[in-house]
N, C-alpha and C positions, 0 to 999 in steps of 0.2 A: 636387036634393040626393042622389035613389040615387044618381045614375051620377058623382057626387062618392065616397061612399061606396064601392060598389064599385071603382072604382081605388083609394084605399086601404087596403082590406083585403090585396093581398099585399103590400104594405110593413110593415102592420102582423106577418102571420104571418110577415116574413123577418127583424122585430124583434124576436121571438118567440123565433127559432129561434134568432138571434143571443145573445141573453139566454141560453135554455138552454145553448147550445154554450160561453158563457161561465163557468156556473153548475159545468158537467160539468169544467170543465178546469181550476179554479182551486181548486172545493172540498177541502179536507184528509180528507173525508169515504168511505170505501167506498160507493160507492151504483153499485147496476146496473138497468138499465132491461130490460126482459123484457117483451113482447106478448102477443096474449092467443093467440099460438099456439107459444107458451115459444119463441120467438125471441130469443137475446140482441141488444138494438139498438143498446146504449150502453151504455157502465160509466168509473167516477171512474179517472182516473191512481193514486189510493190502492187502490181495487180492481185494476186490472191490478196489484198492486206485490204486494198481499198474498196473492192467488189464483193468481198466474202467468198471466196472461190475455193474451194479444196482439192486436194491429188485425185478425188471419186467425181470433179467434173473434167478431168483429163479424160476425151474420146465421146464426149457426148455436145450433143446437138446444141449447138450455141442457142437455137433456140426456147433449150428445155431452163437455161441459164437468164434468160432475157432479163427476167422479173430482176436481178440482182443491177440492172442499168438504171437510170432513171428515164435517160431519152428515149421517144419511142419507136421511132426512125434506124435505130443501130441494123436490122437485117435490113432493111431497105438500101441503108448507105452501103453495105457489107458486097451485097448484090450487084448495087449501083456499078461499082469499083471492080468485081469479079466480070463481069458483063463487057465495061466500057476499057479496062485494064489502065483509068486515070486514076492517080490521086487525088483523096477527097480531105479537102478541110474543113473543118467544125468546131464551134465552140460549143460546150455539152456541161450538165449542170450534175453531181452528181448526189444519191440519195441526204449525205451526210454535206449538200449545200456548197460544196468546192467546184470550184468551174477547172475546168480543162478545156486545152487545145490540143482536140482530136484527129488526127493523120491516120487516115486508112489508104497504106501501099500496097499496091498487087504486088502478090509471088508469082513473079513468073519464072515457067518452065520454055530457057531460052531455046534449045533443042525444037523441043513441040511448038514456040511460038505461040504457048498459049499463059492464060493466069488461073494458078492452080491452088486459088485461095487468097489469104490477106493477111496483110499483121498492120495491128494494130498498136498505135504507139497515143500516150496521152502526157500533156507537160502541164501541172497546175500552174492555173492565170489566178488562180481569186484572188491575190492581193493587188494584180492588173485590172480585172472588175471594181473591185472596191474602191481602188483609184480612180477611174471611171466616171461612177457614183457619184463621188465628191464632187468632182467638175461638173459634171452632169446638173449637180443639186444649187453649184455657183453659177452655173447657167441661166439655171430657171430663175435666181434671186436679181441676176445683170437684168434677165428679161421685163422683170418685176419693177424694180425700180426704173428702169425707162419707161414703163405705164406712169409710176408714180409721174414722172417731171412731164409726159404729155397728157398725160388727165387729170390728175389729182392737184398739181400744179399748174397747170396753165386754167384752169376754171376762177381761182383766186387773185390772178391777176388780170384775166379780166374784167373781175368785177373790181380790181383798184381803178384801172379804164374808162370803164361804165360811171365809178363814183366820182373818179378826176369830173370828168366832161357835166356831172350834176353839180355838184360842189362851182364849177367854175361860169356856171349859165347861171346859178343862183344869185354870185356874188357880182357877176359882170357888171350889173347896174347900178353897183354902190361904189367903184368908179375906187378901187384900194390897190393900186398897181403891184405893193408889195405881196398881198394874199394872192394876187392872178399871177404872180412870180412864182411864188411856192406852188401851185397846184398846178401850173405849168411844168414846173422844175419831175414832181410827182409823176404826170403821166408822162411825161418824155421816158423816164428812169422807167417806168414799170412797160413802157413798149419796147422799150430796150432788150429789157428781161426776157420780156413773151419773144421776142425775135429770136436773143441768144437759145431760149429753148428749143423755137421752131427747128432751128439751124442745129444743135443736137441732136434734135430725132431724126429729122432729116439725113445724117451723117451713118447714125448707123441703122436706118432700114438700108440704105445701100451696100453697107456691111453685107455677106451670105451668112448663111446660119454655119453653124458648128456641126457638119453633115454626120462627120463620122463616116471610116470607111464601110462599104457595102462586104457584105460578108453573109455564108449561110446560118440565120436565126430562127428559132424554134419559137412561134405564136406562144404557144399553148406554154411554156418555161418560164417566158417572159412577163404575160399574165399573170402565172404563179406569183412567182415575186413580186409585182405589181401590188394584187391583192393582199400576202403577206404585211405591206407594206401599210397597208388602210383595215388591216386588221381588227387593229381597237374601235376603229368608226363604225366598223361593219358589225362589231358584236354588241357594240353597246346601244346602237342602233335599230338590230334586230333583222337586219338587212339578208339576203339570200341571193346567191351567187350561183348559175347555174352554166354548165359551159357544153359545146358542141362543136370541138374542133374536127372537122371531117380533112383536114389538110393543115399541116403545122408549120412546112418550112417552105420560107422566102429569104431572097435575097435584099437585105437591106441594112440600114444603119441601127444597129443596138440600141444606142443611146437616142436616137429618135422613135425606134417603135417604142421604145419602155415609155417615153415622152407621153407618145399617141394616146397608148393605153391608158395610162397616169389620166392625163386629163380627159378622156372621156370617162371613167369608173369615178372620178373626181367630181363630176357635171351629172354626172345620176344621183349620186349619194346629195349633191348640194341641192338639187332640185325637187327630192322627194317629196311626196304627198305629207302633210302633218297627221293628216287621222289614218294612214293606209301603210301596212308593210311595205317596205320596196323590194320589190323582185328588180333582179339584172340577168339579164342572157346574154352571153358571148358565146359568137360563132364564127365558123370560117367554112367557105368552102371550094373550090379549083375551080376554074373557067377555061377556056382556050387562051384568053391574052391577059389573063388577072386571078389574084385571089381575093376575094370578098371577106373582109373583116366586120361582123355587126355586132351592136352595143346597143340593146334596145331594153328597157326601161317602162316602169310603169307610175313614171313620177306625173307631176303639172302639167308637161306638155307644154308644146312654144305654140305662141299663133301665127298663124300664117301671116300675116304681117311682119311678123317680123324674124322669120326662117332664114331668109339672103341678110339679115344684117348682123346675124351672130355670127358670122365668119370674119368679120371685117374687124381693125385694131379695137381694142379698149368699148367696144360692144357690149352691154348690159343689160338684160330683159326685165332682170328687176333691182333697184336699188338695196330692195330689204337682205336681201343672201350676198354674205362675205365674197367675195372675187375682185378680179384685176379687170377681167374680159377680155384677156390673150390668149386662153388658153386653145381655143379654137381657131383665131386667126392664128396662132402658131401651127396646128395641126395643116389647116390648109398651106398655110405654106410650104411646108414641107412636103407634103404628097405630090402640088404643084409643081416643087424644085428636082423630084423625084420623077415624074411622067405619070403621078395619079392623082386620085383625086380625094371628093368627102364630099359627100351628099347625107339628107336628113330629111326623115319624115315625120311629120308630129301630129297632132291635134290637142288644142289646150284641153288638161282634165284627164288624157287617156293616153298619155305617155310617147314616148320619142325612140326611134329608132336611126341614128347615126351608121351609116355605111362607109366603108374605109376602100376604096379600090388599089392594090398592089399589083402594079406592072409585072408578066411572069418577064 
């Protein structure tokens, strides 16, 4: 019976291979095969297509390949995964702007008990992004308009309030019970109002935010897009965007970093100097229990008077520049609800440096 067995075992491992070599050629799937000495060995007809990959990078240094990724973490995570022998998930952005959800599975050699490489496997999300986005973008217009009815509208009524109670001290002594009727009837109605609205905002800061689950995100990706996004303000502007990402990825909610970033690049660009280019710097860098995100600027500058009160709802340093004044008690919030924080240092005249603390 061995010596049955052993003759067919290379039939079996050439039925194997045959299987595989079928599996690689037919799948719709990006997937690349990687050794455990970042050898690329194999990759899907969809990965040559999407990556730019030809049969002359079959046996060479995934390294020597990298530039054709966009992410810049791929031998890190490759590593990560060959090392710890877990599975890693990621969403990953690629040159030609399509998002993927990237799975890197150790090969393991179950025999040796060890993992003797990786394959990688990629499923395009971007119309899941894109979806995203949208929400994302009806978020921020929900957040908007609840400033409108606690700022914008409740300042209006009460100055109906203010005018009932003049109007009604005026006429008191001309002794017209129908007119103290009606301006009576007026501010009752218009404290009515202010109440129903109190009792609206009320309702939903109790609400939590739209967290979004936690998941590993790329700083430096998401900035990208970001500033894509403020493009035309920044060109026509004259505006200069400078970055120093020394550490890219954390774990946290997408649709809240893009948020973060959104309205701090948002609060540089509004605050600019009128007679001064604006410079912006964005950076990151590791800590033992945090990564440090900065957005520092060389606009106006807040005065220290009033640094603790831009964090707080419907906040406004100056009336003359377009804003709601959420955008920052939104960021705090969020950090807060996350285990971090946002801190800010300014000087009027000589520009503002906002700090972002992320929990590792």
């Amino acid at each position: 019976m061995s010596e049955v067995v052993k003759k067919n075992v290379p039939k079996a491992n050439k039925k194997k291979n045959q299987d595989l070599e079928n599996y690689f050629a037919n799948t719709i799937i990006p997937q690349l095969f990687i050794d455990g000495n970042l050898i690329l060995k194999k990759f899907t007809p969809p990965a040559m297509k999407q990556f730019s990959l030809t049969d002359e990078d079959i046996n060479r240094d995934i390294r020597d390949v990298k530039d054709n990724f966009r992410f810049p973490t791929l031998i890190e995570n490759i590593n990560e995964v060959i090392e710890t022998g877990e599975i890693l998930e990621k969403e990953v952005q690629t040159t030609d702007e399509k998002w993927f959800q990237m799975n890197i599975l150790p090969y393991t050699v179950f025999k040796e008990n060890r993992t003797n490489g990786v394959i990688i496997t990629f499923v395009d999300i971007t119309k899941r992004i894109k979806t995203i986005g949208e929400l994302e973008k009806l978020n921020s217009e929900y957040n908007t308009l609840l400033d409108a009815l606690s700022h914008d509208i409740r300042q209006p009524l009460s100055a109906i309030v203010l005018l009932s109670d003049a109007l009604l001290n005026a006429y008191h002594k001309q002794n017209t019970p129908q007119f103290i009727k009606y301006i009576d009837t007026l501010k009752s109605s218009s404290n009515a109002m202010r109440e129903l609205v109190k009792d609206f905002i009320a309702e939903s800061e109790e609400q939590p935010e739209l967290e979004g689950e936690p998941i590993r995100v790329n700083i430096e990706n998401i900035a990208q897009d970001v500033i894509i996004s403020l493009k035309s303000e920044i060109f026509n502007k004259g505006i200069t965007i400078s970055t120093d990402f020394q550490t890219s990825e954390i774990i946290f909610s997408r649709n809240n970093l893009r948020s973060i970033l959104y309205n701090l690049l948002r609060n540089s660009i509004k605050y600019k100097k009128a007679d001064k280019p604006l410079k912006i710097q964005l950076s990151t860098v590791r800590n033992d229990d945090h990564v440090l995100l900065q957005v520092k600027d060389n606009g106006i500058g807040i005065a220290e008077e009033h640094q603790e009160a831009i964090f707080k709802r419907s906040t406004r340093v100056s009336h003359k520049i377009e804003g709601t004044g959420m955008g920052l008690y939104i960021i705090k919030r969020i950090m807060e609800n996350n285990g971090g924080s946002i801190e800010v240092e300014s000087q009027l005249g000589k520009g503002s440096t906002f700090s972002v603390y992320f929990p590792v």
